[in-house]
PyMOL Python script that loads the backbone (N, CA, C, O; Angstrom):
from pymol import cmd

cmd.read_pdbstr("""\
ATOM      1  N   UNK A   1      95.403  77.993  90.684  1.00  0.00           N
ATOM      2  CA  UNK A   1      94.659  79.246  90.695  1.00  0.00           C
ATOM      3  C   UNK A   1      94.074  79.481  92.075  1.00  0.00           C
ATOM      4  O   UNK A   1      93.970  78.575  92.902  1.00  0.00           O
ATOM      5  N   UNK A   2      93.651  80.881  92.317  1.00  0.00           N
ATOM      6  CA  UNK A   2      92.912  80.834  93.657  1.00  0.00           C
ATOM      7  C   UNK A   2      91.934  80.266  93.754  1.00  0.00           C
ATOM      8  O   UNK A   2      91.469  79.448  92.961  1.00  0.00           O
ATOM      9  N   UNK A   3      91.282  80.815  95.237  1.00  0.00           N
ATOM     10  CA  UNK A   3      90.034  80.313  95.000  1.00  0.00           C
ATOM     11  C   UNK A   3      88.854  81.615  94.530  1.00  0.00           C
ATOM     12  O   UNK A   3      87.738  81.499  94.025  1.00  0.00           O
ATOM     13  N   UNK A   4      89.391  82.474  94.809  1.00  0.00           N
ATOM     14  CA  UNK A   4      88.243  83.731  94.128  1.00  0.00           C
ATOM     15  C   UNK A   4      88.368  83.622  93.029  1.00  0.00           C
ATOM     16  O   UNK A   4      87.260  83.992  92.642  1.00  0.00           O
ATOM     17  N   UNK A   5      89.182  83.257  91.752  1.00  0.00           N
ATOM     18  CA  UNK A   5      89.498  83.584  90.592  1.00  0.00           C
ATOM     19  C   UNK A   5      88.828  82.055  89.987  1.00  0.00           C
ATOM     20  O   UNK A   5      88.379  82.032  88.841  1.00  0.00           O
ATOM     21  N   UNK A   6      88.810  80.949  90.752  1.00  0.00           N
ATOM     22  CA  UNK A   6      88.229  80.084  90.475  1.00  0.00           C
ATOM     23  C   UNK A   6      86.691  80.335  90.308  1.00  0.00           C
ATOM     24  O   UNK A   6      86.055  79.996  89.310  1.00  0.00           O
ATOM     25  N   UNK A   7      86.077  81.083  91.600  1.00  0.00           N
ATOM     26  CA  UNK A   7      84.969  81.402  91.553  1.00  0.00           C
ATOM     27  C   UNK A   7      84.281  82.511  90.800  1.00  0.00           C
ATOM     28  O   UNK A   7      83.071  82.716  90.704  1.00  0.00           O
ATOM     29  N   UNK A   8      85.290  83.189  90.283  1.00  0.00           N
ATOM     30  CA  UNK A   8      85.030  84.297  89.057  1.00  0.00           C
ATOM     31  C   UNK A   8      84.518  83.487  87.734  1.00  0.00           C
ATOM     32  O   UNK A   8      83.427  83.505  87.164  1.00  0.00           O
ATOM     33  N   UNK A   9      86.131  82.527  87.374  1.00  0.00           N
ATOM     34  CA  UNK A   9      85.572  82.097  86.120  1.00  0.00           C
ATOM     35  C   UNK A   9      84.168  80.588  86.306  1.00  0.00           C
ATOM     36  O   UNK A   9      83.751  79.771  85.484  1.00  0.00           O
ATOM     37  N   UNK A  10      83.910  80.775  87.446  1.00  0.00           N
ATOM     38  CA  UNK A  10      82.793  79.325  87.507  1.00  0.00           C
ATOM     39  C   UNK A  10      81.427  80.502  86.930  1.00  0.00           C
ATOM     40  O   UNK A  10      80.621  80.179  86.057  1.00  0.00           O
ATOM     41  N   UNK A  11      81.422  81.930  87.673  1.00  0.00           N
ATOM     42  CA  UNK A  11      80.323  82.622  87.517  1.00  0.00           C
ATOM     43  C   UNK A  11      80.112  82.858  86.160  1.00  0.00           C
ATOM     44  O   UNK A  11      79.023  82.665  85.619  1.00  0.00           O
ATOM     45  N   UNK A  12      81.437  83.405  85.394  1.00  0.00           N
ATOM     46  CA  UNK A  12      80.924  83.611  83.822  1.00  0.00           C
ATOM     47  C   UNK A  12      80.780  82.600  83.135  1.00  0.00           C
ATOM     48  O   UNK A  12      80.446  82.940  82.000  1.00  0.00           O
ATOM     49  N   UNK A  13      80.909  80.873  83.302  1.00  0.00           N
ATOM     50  CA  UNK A  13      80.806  80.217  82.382  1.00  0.00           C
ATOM     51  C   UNK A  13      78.976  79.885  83.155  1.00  0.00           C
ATOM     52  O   UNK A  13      78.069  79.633  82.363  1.00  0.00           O
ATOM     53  N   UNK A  14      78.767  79.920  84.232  1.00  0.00           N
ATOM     54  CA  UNK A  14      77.292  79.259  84.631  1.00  0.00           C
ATOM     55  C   UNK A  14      76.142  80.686  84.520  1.00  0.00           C
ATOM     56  O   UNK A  14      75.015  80.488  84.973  1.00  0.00           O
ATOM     57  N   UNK A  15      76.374  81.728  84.075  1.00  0.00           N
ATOM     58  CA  UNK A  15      75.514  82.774  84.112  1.00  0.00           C
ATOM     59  C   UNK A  15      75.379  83.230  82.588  1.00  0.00           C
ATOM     60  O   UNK A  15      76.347  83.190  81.829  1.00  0.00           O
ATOM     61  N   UNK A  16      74.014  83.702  82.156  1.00  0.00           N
ATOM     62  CA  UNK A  16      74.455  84.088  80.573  1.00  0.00           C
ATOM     63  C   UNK A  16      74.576  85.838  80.797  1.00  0.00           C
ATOM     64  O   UNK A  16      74.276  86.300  81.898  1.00  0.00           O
ATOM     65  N   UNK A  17      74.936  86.556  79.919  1.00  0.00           N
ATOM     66  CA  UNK A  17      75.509  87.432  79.315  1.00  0.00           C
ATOM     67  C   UNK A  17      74.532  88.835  79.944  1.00  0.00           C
ATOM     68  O   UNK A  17      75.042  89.899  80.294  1.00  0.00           O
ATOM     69  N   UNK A  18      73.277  88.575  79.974  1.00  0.00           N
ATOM     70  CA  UNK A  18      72.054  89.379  80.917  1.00  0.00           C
ATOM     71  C   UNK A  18      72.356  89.433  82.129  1.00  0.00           C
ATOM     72  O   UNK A  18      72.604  90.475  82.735  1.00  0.00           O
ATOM     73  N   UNK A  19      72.363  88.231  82.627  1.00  0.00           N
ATOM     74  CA  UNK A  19      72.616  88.088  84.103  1.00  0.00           C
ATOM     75  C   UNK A  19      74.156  88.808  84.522  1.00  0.00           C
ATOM     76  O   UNK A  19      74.082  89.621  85.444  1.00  0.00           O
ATOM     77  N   UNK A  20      74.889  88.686  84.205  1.00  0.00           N
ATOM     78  CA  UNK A  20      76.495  89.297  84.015  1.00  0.00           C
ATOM     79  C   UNK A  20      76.295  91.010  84.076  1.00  0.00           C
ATOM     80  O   UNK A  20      76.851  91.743  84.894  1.00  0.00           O
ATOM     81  N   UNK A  21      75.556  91.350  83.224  1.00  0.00           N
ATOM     82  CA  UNK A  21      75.506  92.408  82.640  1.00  0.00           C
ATOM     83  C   UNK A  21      74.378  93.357  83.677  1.00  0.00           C
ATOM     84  O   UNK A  21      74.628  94.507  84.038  1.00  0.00           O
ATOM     85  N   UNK A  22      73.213  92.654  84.017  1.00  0.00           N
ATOM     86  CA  UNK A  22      72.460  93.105  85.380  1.00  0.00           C
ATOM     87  C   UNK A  22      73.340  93.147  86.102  1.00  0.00           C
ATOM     88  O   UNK A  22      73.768  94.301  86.124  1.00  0.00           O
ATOM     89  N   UNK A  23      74.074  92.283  86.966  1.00  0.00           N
ATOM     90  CA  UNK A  23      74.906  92.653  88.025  1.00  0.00           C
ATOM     91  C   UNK A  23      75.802  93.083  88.144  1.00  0.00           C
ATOM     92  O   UNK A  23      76.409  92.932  89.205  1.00  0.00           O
ATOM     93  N   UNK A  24      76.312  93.816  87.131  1.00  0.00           N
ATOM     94  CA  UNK A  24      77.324  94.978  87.064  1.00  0.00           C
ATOM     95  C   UNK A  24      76.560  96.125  87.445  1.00  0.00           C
ATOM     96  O   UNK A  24      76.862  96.987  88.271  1.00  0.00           O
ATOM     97  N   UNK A  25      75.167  95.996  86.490  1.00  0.00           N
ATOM     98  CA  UNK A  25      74.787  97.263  86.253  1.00  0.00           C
ATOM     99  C   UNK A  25      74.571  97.519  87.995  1.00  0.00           C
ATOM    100  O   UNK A  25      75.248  98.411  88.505  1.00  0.00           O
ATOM    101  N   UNK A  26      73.633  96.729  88.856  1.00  0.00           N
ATOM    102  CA  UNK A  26      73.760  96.892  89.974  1.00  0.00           C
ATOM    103  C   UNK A  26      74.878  97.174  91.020  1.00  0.00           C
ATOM    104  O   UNK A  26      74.638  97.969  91.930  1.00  0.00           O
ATOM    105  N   UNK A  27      76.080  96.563  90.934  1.00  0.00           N
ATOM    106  CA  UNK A  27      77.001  96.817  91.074  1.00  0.00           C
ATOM    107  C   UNK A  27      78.032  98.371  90.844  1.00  0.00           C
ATOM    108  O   UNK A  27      78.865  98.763  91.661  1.00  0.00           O
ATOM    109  N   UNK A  28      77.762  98.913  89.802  1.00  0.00           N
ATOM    110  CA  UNK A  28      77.825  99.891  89.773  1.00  0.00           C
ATOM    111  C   UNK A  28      77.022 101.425  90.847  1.00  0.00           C
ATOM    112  O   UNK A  28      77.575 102.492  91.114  1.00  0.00           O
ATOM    113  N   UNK A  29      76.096 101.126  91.104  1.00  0.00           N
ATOM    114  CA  UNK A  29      74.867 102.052  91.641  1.00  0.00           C
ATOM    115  C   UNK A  29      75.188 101.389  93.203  1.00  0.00           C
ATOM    116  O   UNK A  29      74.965 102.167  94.131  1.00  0.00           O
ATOM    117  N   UNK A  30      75.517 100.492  93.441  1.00  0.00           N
ATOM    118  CA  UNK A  30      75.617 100.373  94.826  1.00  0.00           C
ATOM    119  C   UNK A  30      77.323 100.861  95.106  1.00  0.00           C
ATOM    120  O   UNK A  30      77.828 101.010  96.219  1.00  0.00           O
ATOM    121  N   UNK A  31      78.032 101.057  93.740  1.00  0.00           N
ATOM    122  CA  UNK A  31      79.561 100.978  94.441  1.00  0.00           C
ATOM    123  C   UNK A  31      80.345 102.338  95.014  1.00  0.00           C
ATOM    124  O   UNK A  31      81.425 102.259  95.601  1.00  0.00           O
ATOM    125  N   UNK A  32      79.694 103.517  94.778  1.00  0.00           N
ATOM    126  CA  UNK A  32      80.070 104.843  95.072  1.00  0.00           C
ATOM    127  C   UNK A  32      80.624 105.051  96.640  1.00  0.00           C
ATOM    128  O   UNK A  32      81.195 106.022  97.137  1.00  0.00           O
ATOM    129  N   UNK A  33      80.381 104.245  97.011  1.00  0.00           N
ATOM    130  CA  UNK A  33      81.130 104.484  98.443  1.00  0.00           C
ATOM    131  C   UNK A  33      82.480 104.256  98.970  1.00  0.00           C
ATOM    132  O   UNK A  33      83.044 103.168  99.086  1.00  0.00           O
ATOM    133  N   UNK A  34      83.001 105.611  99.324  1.00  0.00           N
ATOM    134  CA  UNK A  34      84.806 105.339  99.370  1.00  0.00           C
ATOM    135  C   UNK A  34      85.155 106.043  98.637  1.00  0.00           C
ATOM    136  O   UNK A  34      84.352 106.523  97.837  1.00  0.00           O
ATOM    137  N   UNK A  35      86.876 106.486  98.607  1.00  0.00           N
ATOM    138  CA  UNK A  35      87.550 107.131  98.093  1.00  0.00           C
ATOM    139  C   UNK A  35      87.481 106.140  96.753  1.00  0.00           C
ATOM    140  O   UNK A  35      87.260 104.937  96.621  1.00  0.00           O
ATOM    141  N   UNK A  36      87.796 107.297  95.758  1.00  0.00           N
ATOM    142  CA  UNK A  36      87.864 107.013  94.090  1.00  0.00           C
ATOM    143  C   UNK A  36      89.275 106.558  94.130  1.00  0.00           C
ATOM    144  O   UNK A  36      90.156 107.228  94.670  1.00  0.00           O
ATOM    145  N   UNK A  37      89.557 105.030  93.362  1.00  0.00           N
ATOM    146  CA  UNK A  37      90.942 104.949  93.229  1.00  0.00           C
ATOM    147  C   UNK A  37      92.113 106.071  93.282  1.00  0.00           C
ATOM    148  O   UNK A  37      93.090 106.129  94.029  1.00  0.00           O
ATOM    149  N   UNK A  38      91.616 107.108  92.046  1.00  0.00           N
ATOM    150  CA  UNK A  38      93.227 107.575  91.805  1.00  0.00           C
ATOM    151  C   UNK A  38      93.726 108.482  93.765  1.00  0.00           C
ATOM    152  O   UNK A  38      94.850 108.655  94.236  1.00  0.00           O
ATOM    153  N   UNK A  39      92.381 108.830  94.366  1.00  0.00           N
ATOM    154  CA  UNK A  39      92.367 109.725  95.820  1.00  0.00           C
ATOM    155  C   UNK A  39      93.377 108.328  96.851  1.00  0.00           C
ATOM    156  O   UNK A  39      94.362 108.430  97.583  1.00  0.00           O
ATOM    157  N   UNK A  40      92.666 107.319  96.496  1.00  0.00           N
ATOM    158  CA  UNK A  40      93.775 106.595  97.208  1.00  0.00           C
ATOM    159  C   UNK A  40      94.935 106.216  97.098  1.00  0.00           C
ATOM    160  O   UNK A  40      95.617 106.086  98.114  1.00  0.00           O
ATOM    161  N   UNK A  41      95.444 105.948  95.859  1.00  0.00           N
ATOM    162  CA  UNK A  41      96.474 105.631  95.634  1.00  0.00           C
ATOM    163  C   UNK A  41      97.446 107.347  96.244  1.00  0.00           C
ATOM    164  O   UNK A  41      98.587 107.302  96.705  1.00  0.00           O
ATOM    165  N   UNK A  42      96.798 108.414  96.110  1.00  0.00           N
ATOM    166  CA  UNK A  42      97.221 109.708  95.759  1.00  0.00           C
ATOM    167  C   UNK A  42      97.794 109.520  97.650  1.00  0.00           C
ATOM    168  O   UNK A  42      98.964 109.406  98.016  1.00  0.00           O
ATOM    169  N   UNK A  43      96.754 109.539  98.405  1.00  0.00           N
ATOM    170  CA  UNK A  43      96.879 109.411  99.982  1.00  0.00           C
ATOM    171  C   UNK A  43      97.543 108.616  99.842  1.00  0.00           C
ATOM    172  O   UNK A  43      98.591 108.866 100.437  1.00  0.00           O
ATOM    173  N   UNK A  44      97.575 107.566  99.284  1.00  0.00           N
ATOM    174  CA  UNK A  44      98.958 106.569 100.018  1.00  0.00           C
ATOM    175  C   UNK A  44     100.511 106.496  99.633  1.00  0.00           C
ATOM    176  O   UNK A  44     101.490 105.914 100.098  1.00  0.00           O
ATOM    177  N   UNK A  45     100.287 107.303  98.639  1.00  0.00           N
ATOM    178  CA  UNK A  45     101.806 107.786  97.801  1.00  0.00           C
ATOM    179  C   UNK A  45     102.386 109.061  99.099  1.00  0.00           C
ATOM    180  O   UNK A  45     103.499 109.126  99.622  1.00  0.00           O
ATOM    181  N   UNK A  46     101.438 109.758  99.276  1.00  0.00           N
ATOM    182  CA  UNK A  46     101.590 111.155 100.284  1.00  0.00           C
ATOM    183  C   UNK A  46     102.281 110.266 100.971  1.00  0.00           C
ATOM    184  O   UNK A  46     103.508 110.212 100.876  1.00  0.00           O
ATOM    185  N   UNK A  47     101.393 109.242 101.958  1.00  0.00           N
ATOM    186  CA  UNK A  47     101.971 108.674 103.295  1.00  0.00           C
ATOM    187  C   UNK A  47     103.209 107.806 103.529  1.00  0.00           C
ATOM    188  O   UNK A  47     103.955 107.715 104.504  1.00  0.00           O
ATOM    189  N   UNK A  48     103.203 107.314 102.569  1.00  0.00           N
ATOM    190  CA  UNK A  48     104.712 106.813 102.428  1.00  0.00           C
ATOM    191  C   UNK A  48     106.195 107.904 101.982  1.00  0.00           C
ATOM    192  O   UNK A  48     107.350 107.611 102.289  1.00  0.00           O
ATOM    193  N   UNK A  49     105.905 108.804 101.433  1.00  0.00           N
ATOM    194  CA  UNK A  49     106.602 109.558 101.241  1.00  0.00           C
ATOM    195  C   UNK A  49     107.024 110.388 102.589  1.00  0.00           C
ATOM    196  O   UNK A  49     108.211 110.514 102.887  1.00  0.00           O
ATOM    197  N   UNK A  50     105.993 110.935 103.365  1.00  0.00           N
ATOM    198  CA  UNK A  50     106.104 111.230 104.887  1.00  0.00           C
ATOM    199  C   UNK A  50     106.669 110.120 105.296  1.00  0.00           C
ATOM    200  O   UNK A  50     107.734 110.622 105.655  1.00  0.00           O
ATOM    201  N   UNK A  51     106.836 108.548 105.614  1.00  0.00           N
ATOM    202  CA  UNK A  51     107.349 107.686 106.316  1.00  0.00           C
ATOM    203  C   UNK A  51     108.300 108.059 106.109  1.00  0.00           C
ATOM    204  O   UNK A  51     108.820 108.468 107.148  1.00  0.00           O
ATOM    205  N   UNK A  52     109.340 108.254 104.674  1.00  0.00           N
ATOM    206  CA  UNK A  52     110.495 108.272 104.216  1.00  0.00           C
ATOM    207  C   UNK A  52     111.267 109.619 104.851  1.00  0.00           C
ATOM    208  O   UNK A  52     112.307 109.566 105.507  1.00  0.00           O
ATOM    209  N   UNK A  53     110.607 110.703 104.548  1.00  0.00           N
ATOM    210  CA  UNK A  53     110.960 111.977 105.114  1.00  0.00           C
ATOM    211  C   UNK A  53     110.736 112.491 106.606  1.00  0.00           C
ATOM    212  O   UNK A  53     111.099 113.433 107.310  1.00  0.00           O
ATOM    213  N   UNK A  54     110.015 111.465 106.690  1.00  0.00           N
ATOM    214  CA  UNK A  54     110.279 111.375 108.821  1.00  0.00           C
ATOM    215  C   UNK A  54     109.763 112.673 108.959  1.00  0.00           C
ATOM    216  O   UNK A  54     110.704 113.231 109.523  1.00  0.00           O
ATOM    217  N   UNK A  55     108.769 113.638 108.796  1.00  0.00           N
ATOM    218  CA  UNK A  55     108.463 114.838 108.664  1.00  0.00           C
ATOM    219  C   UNK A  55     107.488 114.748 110.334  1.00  0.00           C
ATOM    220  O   UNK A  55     107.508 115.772 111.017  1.00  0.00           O
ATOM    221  N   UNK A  56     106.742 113.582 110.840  1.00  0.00           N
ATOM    222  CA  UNK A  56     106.053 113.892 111.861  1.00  0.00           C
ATOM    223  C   UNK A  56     106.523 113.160 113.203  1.00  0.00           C
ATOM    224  O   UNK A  56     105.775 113.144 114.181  1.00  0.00           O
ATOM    225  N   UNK A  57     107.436 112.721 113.217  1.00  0.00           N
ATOM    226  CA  UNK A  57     108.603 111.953 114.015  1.00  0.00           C
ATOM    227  C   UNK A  57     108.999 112.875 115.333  1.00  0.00           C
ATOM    228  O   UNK A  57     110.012 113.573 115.365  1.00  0.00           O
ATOM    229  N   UNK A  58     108.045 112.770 116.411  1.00  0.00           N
ATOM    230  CA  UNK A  58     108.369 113.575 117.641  1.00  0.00           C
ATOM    231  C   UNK A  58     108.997 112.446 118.545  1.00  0.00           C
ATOM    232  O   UNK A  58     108.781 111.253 118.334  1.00  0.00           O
ATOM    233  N   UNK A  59     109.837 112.942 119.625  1.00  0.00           N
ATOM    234  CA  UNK A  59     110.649 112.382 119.847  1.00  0.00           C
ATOM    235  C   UNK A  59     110.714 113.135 121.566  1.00  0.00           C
ATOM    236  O   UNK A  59     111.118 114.236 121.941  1.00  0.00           O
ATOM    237  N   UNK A  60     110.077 111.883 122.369  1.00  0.00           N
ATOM    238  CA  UNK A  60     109.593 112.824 124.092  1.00  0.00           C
ATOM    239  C   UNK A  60     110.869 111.814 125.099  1.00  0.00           C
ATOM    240  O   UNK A  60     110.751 110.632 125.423  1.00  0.00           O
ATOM    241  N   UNK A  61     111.825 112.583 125.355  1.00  0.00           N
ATOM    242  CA  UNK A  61     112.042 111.700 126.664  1.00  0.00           C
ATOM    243  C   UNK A  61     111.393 111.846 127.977  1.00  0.00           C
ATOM    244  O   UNK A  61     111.499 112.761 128.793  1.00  0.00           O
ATOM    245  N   UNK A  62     110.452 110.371 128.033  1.00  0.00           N
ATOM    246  CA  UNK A  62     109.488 110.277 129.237  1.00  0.00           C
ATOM    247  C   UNK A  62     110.251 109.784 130.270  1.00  0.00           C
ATOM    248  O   UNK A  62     109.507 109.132 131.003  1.00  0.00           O
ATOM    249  N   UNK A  63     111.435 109.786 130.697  1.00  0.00           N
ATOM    250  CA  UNK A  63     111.879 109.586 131.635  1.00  0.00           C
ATOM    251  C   UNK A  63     111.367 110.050 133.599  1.00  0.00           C
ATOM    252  O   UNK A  63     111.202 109.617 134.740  1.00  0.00           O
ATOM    253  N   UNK A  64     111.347 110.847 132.995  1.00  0.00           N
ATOM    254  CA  UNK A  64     110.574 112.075 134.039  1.00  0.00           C
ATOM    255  C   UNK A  64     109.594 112.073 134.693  1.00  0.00           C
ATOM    256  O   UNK A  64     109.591 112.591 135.810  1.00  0.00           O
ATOM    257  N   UNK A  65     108.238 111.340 134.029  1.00  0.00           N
ATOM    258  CA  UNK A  65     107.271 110.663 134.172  1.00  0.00           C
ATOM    259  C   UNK A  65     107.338 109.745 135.163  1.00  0.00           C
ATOM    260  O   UNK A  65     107.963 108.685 135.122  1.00  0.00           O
ATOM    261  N   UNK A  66     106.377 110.366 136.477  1.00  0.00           N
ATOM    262  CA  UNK A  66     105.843 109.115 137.617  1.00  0.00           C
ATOM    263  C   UNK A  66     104.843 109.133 138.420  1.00  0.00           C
ATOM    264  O   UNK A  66     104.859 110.068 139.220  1.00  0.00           O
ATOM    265  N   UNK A  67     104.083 108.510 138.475  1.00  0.00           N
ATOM    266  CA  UNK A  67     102.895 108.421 139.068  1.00  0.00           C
ATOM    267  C   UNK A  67     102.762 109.296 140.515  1.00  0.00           C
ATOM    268  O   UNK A  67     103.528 109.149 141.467  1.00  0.00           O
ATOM    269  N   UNK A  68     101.619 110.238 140.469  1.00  0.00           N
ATOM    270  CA  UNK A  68     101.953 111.329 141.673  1.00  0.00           C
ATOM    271  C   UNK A  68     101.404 110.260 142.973  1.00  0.00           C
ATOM    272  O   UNK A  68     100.730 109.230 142.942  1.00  0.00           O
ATOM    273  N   UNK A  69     101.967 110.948 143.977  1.00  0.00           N
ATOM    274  CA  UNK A  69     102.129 110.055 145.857  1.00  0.00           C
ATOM    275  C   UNK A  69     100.569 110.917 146.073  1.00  0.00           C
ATOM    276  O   UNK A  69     100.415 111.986 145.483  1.00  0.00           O
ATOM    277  N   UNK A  70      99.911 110.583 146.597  1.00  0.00           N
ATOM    278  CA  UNK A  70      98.996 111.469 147.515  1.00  0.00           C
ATOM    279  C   UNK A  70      98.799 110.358 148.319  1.00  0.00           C
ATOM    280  O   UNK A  70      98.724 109.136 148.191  1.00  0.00           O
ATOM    281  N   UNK A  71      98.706 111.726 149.740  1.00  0.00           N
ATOM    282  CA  UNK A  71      98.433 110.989 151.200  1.00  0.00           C
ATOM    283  C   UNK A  71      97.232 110.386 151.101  1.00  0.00           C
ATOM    284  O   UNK A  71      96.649 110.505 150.023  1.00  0.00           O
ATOM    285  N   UNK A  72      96.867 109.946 151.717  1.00  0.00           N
ATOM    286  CA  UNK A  72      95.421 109.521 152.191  1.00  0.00           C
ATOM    287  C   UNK A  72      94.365 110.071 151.999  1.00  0.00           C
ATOM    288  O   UNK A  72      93.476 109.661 151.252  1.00  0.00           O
ATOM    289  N   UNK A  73      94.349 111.111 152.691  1.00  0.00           N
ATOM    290  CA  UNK A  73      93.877 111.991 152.913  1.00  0.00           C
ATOM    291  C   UNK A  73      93.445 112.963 151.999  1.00  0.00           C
ATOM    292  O   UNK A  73      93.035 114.065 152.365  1.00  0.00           O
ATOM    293  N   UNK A  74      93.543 112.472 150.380  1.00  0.00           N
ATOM    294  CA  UNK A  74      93.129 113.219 149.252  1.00  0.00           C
ATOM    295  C   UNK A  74      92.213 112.113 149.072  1.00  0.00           C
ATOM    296  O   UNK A  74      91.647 112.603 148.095  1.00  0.00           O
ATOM    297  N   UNK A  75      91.685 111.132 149.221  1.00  0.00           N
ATOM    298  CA  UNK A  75      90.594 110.263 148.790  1.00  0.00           C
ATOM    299  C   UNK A  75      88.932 110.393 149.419  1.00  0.00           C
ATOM    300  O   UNK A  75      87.810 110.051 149.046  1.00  0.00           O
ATOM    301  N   UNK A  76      89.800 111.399 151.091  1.00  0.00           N
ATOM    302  CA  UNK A  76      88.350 111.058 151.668  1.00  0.00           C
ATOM    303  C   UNK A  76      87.805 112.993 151.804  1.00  0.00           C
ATOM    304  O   UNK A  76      86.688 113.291 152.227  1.00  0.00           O
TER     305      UNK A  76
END
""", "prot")
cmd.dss("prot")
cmd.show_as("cartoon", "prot")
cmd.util.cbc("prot")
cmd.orient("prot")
């Protein structure tokens, strides 16, 4: 087994049923932050589907591209 899942079932056998039940409840009221499952799964279904359909795939030949010469005489 892992080790989080180890440490899951160590918590419900050493805590009673109050204590379990408080720290959900807390757990709950602190957990609102972040996208709601189904919004993520929803964004990440979108984004893979764009990977597949190559929809934002720009394509630059930088060949062309080179660092400009200036004389000297542009520094002072």
């Amino acid at each position: 087994m892992s080790e989080m899942l180890l440490k899951l079932k160590k918590y419900f056998q050493d805590n009673s049923r109050e204590k379990i039940e408080s720290d959900w409840e807390r757990t709950k009221k602190e957990s609102p932050k972040g996208p709601k499952l189904k919004e993520f799964l929803d964004v990440t279904k979108m984004f893979f589907k764009w990977q597949e359909e190559k929809y934002f795939i720009i394509k630059e030949n930088n060949d062309k591209l080179a660092t400009p010469k200036y004389s000297s005489e542009f520094l002072f």
